[in-house]
N, C-alpha and C positions, 0 to 999 in steps of 0.2 A: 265594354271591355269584357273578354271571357272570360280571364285570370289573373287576381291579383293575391299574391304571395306577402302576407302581411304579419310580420315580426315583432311580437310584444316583448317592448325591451323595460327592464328595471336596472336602474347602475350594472351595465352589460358594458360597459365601453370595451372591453379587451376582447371580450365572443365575439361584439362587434368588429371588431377590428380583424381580428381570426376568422369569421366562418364571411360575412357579409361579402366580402369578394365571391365566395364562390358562387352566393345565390346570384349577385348579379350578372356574373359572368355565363350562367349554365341555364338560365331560366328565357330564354327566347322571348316571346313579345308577350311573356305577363308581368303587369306592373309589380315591383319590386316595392314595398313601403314599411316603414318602422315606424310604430307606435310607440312612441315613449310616457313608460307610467309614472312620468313626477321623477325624471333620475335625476340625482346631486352630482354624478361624475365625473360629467365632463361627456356626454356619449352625445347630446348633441351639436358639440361644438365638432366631435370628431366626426359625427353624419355631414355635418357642412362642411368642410374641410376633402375630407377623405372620397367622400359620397355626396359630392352636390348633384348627381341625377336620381337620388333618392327621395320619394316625397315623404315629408314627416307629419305625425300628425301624433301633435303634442299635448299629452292630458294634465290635468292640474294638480295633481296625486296621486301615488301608488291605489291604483283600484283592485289589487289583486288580476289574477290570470284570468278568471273567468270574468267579471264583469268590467278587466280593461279590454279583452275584446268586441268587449258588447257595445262601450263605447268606443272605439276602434271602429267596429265594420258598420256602423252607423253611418259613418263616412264614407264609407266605400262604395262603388256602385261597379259590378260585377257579379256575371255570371255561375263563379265558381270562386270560391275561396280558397289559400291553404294557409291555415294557421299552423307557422315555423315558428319553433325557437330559435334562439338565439347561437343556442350551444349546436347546433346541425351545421353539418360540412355536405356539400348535395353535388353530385358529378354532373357532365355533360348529361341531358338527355331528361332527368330524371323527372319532370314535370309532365311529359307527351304520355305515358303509359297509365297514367292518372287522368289526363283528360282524355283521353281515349276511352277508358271505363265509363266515364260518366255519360261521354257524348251516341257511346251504343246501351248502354242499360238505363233507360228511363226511372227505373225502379232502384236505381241505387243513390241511393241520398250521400253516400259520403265512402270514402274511399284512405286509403294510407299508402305509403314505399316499404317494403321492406327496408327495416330500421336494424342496422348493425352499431357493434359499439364503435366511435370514434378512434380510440386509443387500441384496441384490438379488433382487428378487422374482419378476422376472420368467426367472430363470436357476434351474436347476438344481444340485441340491448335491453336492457332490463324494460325503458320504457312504453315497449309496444311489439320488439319483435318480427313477426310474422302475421301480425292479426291478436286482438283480445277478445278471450271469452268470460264468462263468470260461473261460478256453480252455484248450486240452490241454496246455499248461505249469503252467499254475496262477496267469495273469494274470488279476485281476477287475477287471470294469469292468460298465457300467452301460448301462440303457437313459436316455440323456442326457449320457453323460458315459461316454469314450474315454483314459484313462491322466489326462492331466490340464485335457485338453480341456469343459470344459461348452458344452451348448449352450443357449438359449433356449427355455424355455418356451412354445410356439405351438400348443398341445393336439396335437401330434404320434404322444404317448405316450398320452395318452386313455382307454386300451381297458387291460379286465383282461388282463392277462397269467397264463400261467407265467410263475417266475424260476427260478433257480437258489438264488439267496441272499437273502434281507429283510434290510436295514438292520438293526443293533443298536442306531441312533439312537434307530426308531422300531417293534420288532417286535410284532405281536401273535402267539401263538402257545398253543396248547393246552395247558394245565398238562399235562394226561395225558399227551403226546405230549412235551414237555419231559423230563418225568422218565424215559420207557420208554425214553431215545438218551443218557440221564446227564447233561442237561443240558449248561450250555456247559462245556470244559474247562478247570477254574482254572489248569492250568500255563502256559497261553496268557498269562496275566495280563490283558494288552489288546490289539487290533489283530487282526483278522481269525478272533476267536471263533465269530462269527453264520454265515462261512462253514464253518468246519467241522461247525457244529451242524446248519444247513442242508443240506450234504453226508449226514448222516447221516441224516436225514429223508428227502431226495430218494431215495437210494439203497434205503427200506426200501419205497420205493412210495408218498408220502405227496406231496403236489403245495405247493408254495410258489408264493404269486402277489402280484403287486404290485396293488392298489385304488385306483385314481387319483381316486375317487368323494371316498376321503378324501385330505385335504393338510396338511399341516405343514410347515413352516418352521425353519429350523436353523441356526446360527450357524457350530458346525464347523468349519473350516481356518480359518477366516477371523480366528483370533484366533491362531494357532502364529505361529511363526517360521519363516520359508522354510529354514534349515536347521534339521531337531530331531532330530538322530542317536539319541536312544532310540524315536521313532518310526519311522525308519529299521531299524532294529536289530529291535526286535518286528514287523515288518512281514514282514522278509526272514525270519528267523529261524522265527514263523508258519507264513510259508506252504510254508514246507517241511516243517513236520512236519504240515499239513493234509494235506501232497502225500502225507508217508507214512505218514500213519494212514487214508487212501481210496483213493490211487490202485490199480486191479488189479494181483494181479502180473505179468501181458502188458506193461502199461503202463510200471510203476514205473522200472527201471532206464535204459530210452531217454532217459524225462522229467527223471530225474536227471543223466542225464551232462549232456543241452543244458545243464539250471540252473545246470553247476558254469560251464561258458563263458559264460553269460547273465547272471549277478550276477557274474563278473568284469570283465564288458562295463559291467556298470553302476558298479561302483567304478570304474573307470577314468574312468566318464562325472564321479562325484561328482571324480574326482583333479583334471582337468582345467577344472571350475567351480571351483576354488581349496574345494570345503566339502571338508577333509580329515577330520572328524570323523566324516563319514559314510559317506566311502570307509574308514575301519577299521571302523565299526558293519557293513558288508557282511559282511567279511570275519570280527569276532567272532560275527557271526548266524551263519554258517556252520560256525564251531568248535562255538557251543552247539548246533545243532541235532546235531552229529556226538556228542556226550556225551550229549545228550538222549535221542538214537534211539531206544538197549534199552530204558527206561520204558516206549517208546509199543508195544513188538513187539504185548504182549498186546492193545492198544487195537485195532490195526490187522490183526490175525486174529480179535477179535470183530466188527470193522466189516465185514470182508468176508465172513464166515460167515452176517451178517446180511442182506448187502444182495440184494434181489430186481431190482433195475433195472442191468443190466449196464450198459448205453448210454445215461446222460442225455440227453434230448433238448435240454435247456438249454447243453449244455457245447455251446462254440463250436469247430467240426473243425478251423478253421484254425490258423492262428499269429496274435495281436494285436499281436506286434512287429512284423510284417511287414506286416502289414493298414497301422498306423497310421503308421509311419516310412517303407517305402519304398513300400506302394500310395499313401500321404497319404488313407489312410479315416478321417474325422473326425468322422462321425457314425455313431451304432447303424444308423440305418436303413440303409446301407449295405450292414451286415454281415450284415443278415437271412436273405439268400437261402442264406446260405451253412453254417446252421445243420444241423444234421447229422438 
C-alpha cells in the first residue's frame, strides 16, 4: 500500500460523523482507517453503521495522541502515512500534491497541506498554517500565524517551502523514516509531539516541507475554551523537554536559564488576566519537566550523537518575543530576512 490516511479518534463521534465523509470520499486509493483510543461514545458503533468500508483498529485506552499513534501505525503497513485529525474537512484532490512531494524528493522525510481554519476560510489555522518554524528559545510559530496572530489567506504562502515542523493535524510522513527516529514520543502524550519528531528528522539531514498544492481545513482551537490549563500545562511542560532532548550542549544551558524568566513572565501574564488555573499549570509544567528530565538523558545523547545538521537553517536567530511584542512583527513575512 502507498497511502494510508489514519485518524486518531478519542470520543470524536460527531467530527466523525462531520469531517469522515470527506476523507473517504476525496482521498483516491489510500486506505482510509480510524484508530480508536478506548472512546465511551458511541464512535464505534457509528464507524460500523455509517462507515463499514472503514477499517478499525481499536485500542484498549486512551493512549494519548502521540503514543496512540505509535500504537496505531504499528498496524499499519504502508508506504507513506498521513496522520489526520479528526476535526479536518479535506477537498477533492488534496492527498496527490503530498505524494508527489515525497515520491520526487528522496530527501524529504515528511511533508503537510496548507491548513486553513475550518469555520473561516479564508484565514489560516492556528495549528500548522503554512509550514512551522521555531526560534532559539523554543517558540513555534508559523508561516501565517505569529503566537496568536493569524493572518488571511491571500496566496502569500503559495510556494513550497522548507519547514522546520508539519502539523500533526495533518502530517504526511515516511513510514521508514518514522520508525528509524522512534517515532513520536508517547511520554509527550499530546501537544507539540510533531515538533520534536520533526526536530529529529531535520537534525539527521532529512528536509521537512510545507505543499501548499494541497489544503485542508481544520476546526482546531476553535472549539477549546479560552482558558484550558491542561493544554497550557502540556504545552509548557513539552516544550521543554523538546528543548532538552535536541538542543546542543553550546546551546542548552543559555536557552534554559532565559526559559526559567520567560514562563515566569508568562504566569505572571496568565496571574494578571485573572486565569489563575493556568498561571499554576506553568508553574506545575515546570516541576514535571524538572522530575521528567533523567528519563530523557539517554534520548537526548542518542539525539545528538545522531544528528548531522548542527545549524537548522529553519530555526529562527532571532528572539519571537521581541520580534512580536516590542518590534509589533505580525506577520511571517517580516521575519524572513532574518532567518539564519
Amino acid at each position: 500500500m502507498k497511502t494510508a490516511v489514519v485518524i486518531l479518534n478519542w470520543n470524536g463521534a460527531a467530527m466523525l460523523a462531520r469531517f469522515l465523509p470527506s476523507v473517504v470520499s476525496h482521498s483516491g486509493d489510500a486506505a482510509v482507517i480510524v484508530a480508536d483510543n478506548g472512546s465511551t461514545d458511541g464512535s464505534l458503533a457509528l464507524l460500523a453503521s455509517q462507515f463499514p468500508t472503514v477499517r478499525q483498529i481499536r485500542l484498549d485506552h486512551n493512549y494519548g495522541f502521540a503514543e496512540g499513534y505509535n500504537q496505531a501505525l504499528r498496524l499499519v503497513e504502508a508506504d507513506y502515512y498521513m496522520l489526520l485529525n479528526s476535526d479536518v474537512e479535506v477537498p477533492e484532490g488534496w492527498l496527490a500534491p503530498l505524494e508527489r512531494c515525497l515520491d520526487a524528493h528522496p530527501d524529504v522525510a515528511a511533508c503537510q497541506p496548507k491548513l486553513l481554519c475550518q469555520w473561516e476560510r479564508s484565514q489560516f489555522e492556528y495549528a500548522g498554517a503554512a509550514g512551522g518554524y521555531i526560534d532559539r528559545l523554543g517558540y513555534p510559530f508559523c508561516r501565517g500565524r505569529l503566537f496568536g496572530t493569524l493572518e488571511q489567506d491571500r496566496g502569500q504562502y503559495d510556494t513550497e517551502a522548507d519547514v522546520f515542523w508539519a502539523t500533526g493535524a495533518a502530517l504526511m510522513i515516511r513510514s521508514a523514516a518514522y520508525w528509524a527516529v522512534g517515532g513520536l514520543d508517547g511520554r509527550f502524550f499530546a501537544h507539540q509531539e510533531e515538533i520534536d519528531l520533526c526536530w529529529r528528522l531535520r537534525a539527521r539531514g532529512h528536509r521537512i516541507c510545507c505543499v501548499p498544492a494541497s489544503v485542508a481545513y481544520h476546526v482546531g482551537g476553535g472549539t477549546l475554551p479560552k482558558e484550558n490549563p491542561r493544554k497550557t500545562f502540556l504545552n509548557f511542560r513539552n516544550n521543554l523537554l523538546l528543548l532538552y532532548k535536541n538542543l546542543p550542549d553550546a546551546e542548552l544551558p543559555a536557552v534554559m536559564r532565559r526559559r526559567c524568566w520567560l514562563d515566569a513572565l508568562a504566569a505572571c501574564s496568565f496571574l494578571l488576566k485573572g486565569e489563575w488555573r493556568s498561571f499554576k499549570a506553568v508553574w506545575r509544567a515546570r516541576r514535571e519537566y524538572r522530575r521528567l528530565r533523567p528519563q530523557f538523558q539517554a534520548d537526548r545523547e542518542a539525539n545528538l550523537a545522531a544528528a548531522t545538521v548542527p545549524d537548522i537553517p529553519e530555526v529562527y536567530a532571532g528572539s519571537l518575543l521581541w520580534a512580536y511584542y516590542l518590534a509589533g512583527i505580525k506577520q511571517f513575512s517580516r521575519l524572513k530576512f532574518h532567518f539564519s
